[in-house]
KOLVEXLUM-239764 format. One record per atom (N, C-alpha, C): residue in three letters; x, y, z. Coordinates in steps of 0.001 Angstrom, whole numbers, plus 500000, padded with zeros to 6 digits. Layout:
<pts>
ALAXYZ;...
</pts>
This chain:
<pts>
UNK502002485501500936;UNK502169485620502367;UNK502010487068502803;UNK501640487112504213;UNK502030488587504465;UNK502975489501504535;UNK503888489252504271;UNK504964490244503609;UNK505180490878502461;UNK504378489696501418;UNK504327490074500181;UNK503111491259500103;UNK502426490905500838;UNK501179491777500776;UNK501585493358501234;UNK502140493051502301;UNK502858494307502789;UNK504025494974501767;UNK504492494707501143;UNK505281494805499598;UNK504735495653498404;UNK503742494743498379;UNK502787495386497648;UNK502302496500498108;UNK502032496505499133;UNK501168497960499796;UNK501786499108499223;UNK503278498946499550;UNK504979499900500134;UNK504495500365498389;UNK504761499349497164;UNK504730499707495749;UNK503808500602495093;UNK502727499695495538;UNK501121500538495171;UNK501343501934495385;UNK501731502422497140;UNK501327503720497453;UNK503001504550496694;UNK503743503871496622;UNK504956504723495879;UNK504346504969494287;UNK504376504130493697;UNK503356504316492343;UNK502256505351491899;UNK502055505140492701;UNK500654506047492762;UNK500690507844492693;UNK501791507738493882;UNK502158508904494590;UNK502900509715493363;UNK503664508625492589;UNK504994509402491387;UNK503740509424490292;UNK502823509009490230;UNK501407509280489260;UNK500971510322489453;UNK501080510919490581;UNK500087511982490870;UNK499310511529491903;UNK498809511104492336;UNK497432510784492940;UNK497931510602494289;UNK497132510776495326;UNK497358511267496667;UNK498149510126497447;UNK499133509944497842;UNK499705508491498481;UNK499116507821499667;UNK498005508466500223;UNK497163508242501367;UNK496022507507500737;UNK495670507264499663;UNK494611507216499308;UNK494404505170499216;UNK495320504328499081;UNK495157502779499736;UNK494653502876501477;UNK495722503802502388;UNK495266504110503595;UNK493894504014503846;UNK493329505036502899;UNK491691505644503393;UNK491117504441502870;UNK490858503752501806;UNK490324502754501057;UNK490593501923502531;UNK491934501156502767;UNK491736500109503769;UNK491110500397505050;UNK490848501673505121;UNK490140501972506371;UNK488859502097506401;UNK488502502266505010;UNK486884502570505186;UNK486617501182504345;UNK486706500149504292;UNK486941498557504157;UNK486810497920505454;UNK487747498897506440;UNK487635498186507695;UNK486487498070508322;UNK486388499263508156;UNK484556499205508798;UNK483376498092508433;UNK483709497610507014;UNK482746496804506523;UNK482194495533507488;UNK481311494955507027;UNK480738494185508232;UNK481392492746507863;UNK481664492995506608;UNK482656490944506632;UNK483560490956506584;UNK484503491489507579;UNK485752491627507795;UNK486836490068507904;UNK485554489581508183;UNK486525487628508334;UNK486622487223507549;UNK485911487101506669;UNK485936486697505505;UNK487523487562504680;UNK487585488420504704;UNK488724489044504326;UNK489858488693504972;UNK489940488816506412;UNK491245488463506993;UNK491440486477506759;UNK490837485892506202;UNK491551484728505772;UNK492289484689504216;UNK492463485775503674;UNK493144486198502872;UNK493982487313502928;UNK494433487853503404;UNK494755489259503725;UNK495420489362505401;UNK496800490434505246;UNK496619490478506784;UNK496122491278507744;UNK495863491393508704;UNK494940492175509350;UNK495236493869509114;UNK493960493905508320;UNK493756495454507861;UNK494585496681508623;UNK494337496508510343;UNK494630497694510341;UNK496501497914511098;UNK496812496779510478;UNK498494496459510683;UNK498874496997509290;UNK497951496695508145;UNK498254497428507008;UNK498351498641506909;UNK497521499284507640;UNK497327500806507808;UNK498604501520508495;UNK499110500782509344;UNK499816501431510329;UNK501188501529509724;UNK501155500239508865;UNK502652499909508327;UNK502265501417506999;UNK501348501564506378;UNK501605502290505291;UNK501211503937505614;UNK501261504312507242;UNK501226505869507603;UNK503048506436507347;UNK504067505233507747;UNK505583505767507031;UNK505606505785505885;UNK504995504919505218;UNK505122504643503371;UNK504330506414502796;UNK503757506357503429;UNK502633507452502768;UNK503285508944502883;UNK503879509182504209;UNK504710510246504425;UNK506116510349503413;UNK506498509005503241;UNK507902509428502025;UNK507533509382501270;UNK506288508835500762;UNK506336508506499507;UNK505679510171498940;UNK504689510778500118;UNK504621511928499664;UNK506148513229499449;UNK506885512920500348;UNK507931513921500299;UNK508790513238499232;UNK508874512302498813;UNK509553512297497679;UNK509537512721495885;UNK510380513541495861;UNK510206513868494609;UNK510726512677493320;UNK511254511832493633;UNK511957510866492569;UNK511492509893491834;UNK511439509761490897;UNK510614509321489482;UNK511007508068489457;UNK510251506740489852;UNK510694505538489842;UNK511238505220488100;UNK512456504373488404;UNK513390504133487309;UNK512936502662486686;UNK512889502492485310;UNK512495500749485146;UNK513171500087485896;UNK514462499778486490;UNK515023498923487073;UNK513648498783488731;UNK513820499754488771;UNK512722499357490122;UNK511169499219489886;UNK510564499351488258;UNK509055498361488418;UNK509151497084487643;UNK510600496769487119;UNK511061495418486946;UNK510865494564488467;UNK511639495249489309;UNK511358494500490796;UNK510532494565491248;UNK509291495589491208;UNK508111495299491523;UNK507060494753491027;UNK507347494420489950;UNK506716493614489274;UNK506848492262489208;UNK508167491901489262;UNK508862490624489485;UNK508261490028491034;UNK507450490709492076;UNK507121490506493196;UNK505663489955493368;
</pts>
């Protein structure tokens, strides 16, 4: 469902971010996706791209200011998702 998807987003860009790698960088991907020309085809799977975007400009800002090293207890739960 779309929440889960949105879940996922929140994980991905926290993950990523405690990896190293830029926490904006699902953002730019779903945006330059958006542009693509079969966008319908996508939104019958997916929820609308650029609600994803908007939801993950807060995710992207903490997840950059955070310094804290996700703990197994929390990619047990994200994984479990």
């Amino acid at each position: 469902d779309k929440q889960k998807e949105f879940d996922a987003d929140e994980a991905g860009v926290g993950l990523a971010a405690q990896a190293g790698y830029p926490a904006s960088g699902l953002g730019n991907f779903l945006y330059t996706m958006s542009k693509t020309a079969d966008q319908e085809a996508f939104k019958k799977t997916h929820p609308d791209t650029k609600v994803r975007i908007s939801k993950l400009v807060v995710v992207e800002v903490t997840a950059n200011s955070s310094n804290e090293s996700i703990t197994t207890d929390d990619w047990q739960i994200y994984k479990s998702k």
